[in-house]
VOGU-3710 file (C-alpha; in Angstrom, 3 decimals, decimal comma):
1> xxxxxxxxxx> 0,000/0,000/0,000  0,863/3,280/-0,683  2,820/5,493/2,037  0,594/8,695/2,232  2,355/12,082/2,677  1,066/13,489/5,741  0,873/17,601/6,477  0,197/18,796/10,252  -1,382/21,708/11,098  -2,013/23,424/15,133
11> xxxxxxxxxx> -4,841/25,187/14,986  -4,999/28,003/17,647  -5,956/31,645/18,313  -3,207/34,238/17,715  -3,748/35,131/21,768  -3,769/31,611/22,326  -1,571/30,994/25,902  -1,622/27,427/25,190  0,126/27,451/21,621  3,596/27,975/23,227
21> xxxxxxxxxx> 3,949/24,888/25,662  2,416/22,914/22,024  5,309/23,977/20,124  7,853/22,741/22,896  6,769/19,770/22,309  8,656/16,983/20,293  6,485/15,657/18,318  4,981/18,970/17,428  7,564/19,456/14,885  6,267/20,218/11,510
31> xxxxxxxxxx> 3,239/21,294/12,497  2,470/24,750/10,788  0,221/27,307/12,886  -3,362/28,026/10,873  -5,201/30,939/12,899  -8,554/30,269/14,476  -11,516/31,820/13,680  -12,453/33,929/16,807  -16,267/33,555/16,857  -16,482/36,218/19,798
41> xxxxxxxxxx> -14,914/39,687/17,025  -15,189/38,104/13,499  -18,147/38,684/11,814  -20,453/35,640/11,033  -19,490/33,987/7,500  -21,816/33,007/4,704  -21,466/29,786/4,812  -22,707/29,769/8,316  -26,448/29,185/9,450  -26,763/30,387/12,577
51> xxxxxxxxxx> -30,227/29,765/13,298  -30,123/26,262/11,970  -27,531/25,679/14,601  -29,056/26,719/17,586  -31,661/24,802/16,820  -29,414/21,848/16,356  -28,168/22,589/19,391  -31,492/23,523/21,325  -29,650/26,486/22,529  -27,166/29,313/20,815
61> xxxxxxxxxx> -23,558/27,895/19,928  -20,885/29,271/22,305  -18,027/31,030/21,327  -15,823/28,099/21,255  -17,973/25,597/19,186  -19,406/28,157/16,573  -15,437/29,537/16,085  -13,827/25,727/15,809  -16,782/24,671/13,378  -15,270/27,688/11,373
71> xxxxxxxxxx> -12,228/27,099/12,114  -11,373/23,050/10,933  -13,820/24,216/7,873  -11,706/26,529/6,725  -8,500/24,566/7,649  -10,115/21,377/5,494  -10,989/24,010/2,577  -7,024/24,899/2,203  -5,978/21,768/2,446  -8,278/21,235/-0,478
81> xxxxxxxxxx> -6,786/24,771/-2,371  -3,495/23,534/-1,553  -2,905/19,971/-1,130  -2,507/17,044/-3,206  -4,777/14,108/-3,986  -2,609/11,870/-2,218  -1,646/13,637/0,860  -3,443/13,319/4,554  -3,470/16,395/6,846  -2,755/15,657/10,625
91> xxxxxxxxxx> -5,040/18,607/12,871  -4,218/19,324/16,196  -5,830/22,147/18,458  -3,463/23,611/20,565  -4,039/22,352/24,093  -3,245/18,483/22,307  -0,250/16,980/24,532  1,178/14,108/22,579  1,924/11,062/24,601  5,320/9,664/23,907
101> xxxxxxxxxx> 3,737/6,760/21,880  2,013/9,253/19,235  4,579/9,276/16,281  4,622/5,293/16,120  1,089/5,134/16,580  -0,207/7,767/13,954  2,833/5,963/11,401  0,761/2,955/11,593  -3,025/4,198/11,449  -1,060/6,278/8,322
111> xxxxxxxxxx> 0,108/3,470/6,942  -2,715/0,755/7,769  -5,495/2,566/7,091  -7,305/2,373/3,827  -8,025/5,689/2,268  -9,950/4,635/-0,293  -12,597/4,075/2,089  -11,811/5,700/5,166  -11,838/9,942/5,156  -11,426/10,781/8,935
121> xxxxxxxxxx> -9,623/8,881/11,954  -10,303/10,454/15,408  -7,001/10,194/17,215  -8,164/11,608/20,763  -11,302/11,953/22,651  -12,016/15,271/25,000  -12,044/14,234/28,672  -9,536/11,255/28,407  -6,084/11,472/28,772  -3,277/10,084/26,033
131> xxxxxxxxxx> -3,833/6,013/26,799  -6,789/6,432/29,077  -9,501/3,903/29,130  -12,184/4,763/30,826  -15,627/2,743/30,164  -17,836/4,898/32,011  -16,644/8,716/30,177  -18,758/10,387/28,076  -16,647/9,637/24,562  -16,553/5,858/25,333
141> xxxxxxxxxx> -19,992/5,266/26,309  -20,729/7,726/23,128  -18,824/5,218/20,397  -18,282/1,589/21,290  -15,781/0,421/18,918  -16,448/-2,704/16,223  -15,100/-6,390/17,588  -13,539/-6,178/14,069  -10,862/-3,375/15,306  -7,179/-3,702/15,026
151> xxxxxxxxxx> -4,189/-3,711/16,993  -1,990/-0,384/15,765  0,459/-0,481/19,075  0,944/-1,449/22,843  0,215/1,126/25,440  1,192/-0,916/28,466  -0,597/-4,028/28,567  -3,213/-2,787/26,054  -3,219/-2,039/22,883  -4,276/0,882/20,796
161> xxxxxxxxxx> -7,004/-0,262/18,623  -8,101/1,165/15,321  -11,606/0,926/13,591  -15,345/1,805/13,253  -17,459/2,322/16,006  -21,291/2,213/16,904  -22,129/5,743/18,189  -21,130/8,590/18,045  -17,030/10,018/18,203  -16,427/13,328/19,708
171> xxxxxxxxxx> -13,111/15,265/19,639  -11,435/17,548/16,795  -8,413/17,599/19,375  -6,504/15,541/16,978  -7,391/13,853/14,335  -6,381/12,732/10,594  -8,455/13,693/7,338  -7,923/12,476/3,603  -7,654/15,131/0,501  -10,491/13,499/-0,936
181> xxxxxxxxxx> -12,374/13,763/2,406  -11,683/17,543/2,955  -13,091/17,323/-0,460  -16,336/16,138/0,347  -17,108/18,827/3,184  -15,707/21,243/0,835  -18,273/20,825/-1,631  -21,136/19,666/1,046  -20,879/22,945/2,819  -20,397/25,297/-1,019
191> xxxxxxxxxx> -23,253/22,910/-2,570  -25,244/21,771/0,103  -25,881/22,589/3,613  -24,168/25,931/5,409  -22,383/24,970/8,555  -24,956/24,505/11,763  -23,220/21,930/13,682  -20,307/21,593/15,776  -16,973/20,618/14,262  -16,731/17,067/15,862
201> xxxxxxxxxx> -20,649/16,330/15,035  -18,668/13,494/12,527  -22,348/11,808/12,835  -24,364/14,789/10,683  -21,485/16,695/8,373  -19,674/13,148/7,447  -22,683/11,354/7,084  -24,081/13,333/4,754  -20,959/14,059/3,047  -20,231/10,445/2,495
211> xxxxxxxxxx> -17,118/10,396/4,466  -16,123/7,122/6,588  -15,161/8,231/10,668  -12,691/5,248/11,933  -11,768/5,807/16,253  -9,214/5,279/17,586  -8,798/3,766/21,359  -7,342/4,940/23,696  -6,263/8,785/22,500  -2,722/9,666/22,131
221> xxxxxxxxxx> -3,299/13,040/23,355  -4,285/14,679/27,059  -5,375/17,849/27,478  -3,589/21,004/28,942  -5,112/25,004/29,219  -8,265/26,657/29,036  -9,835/27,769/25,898  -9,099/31,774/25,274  -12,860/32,804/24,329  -14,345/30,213/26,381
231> xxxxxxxxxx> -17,121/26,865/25,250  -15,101/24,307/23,958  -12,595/23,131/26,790  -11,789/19,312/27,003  -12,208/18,553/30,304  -16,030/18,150/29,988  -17,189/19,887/33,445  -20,794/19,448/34,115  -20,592/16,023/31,766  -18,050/14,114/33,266
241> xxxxxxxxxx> -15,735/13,765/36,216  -12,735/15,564/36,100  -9,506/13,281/35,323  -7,215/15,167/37,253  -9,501/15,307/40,328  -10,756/11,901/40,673  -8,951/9,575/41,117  -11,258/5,685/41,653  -10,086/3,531/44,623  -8,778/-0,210/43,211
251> xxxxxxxxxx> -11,776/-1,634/44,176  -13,749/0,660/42,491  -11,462/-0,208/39,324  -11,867/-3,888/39,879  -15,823/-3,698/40,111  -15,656/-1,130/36,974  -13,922/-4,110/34,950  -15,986/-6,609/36,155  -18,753/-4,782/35,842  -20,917/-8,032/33,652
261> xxxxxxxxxx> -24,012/-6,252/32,449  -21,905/-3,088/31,164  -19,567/-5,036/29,155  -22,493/-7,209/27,706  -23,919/-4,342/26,353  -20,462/-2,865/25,178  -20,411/-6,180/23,386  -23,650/-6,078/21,664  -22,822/-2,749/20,001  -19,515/-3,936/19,088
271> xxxxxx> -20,355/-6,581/17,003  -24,062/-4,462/15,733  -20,323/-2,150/13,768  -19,920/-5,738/11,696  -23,395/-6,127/11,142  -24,448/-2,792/9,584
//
């Protein structure tokens, strides 16, 4: 199969105070800067619907959510003005912190994933840190990954696992995206429908552009810094517990594990990803 060329891109607000400790990062090498759109001074685009989205939402956007919509839009529509057919662009937001297992990892989901069929793998989920597995968060009740998922490295004595998923994937914290899938939202959102959802709503833009979402389990980022204009921080207050406060006993751990009926049901929606 062929090796894909792979472009990075951090996207972050030019008074972003998270954007610095990215860049001292090693793996954030490469990784050229594309400025956020600040949904709090910039005036509304045309290619945004406004009222379609808050009633999408059942409430008006927030700052954060209606600027990164904008934002990986217009990242994914330069990609398309200035990329190449064969060529995959690697997104990060700024507050991504790459675990030291990311560059192996991502070479293999790069190199092992078929692009023909596949347009998007979700690298990282908000809420979890890099190599976190946690069955009761919000992003892993949300998706249950196929039986039918791969092996793409070891973190510890699990491994990450690559594949489609039952549910629903959130995160735009990192993630990969094809030419030909940049493509497709291109010409969805210039032909179709004007943006109204949030930028990780893979389940209503990709669907209806016709672009495959694959997961990937556990993330190989965490999360560090507060979002500058607010709505769209990772660690998911008010949805789930915090990971940096709570911290489960062993036997809480051990029951979680054990815990029959939940993994029956995890089980079920696995294998309903082979049967679709």
């Amino acid at each position: 199969m062929k090796v894909m060329r792979v472009v990075k891109y951090v996207i972050a607000l030019k008074s972003s105070s998270r954007l610095k400790k990215f860049q001292q990062q090693e793996f954030s090498n490469g990784f050229s800067i594309w400025d956020a759109f600040n949904g709090v001074e910039e005036p509304v685009p045309d290619f945004v619907d406004l009222k379609s989205f808050e009633q999408g939402l059942g409430r008006p956007p927030l700052p954060g959510e209606f600027g990164y919509s904008v934002s990986h839009y217009l990242l994914c529509k330069n990609f398309v003005e200035t990329g190449k057919i064969d060529e995959l662009m690697l997104v990060a937001e700024d507050d991504a912190r790459f675990s030291n297992k990311a560059e192996s990892v991502i070479s293999r989901v790069v190199r092992w994933t078929d692009w023909s069929k596949v347009g998007i793998v979700v690298l990282a989920s908000p809420g979890l840190a890099a190599g976190e597995r946690r069955f009761r968060s919000i992003p892993q009740k949300a998706a249950v990954m196929s039986i039918l998922s791969r092996p793409v490295g070891w973190n510890g004595i699990y491994p990450f696992i690559l594949g489609s998923f039952d549910g629903m994937a959130i995160g735009t914290g990192c993630y990969l995206i094809s030419f030909q899938a940049a493509q497709k939202y291109v010409d969805l959102v210039e032909y179709g429908d004007k943006i109204a959802w949030v930028a990780d709503h893979y389940n209503i833009w990709a669907k209806k552009a016709g672009v495959e979402v694959q997961l990937l389990r556990p993330g190989i980022c965490s999360w560090e810094g507060e979002s500058t204009i607010g709505g769209l921080d990772h660690d998911w207050t008010g949805y789930s517990e915090n990971i940096d406060s709570q911290r489960k006993s062993l036997i809480r751990k051990i029951q979680e594990n054990l815990f029959v009926r939940e993994r029956l049901w995890r089980l079920k929606r696995s294998l309903q990803c082979v049967l679709k």
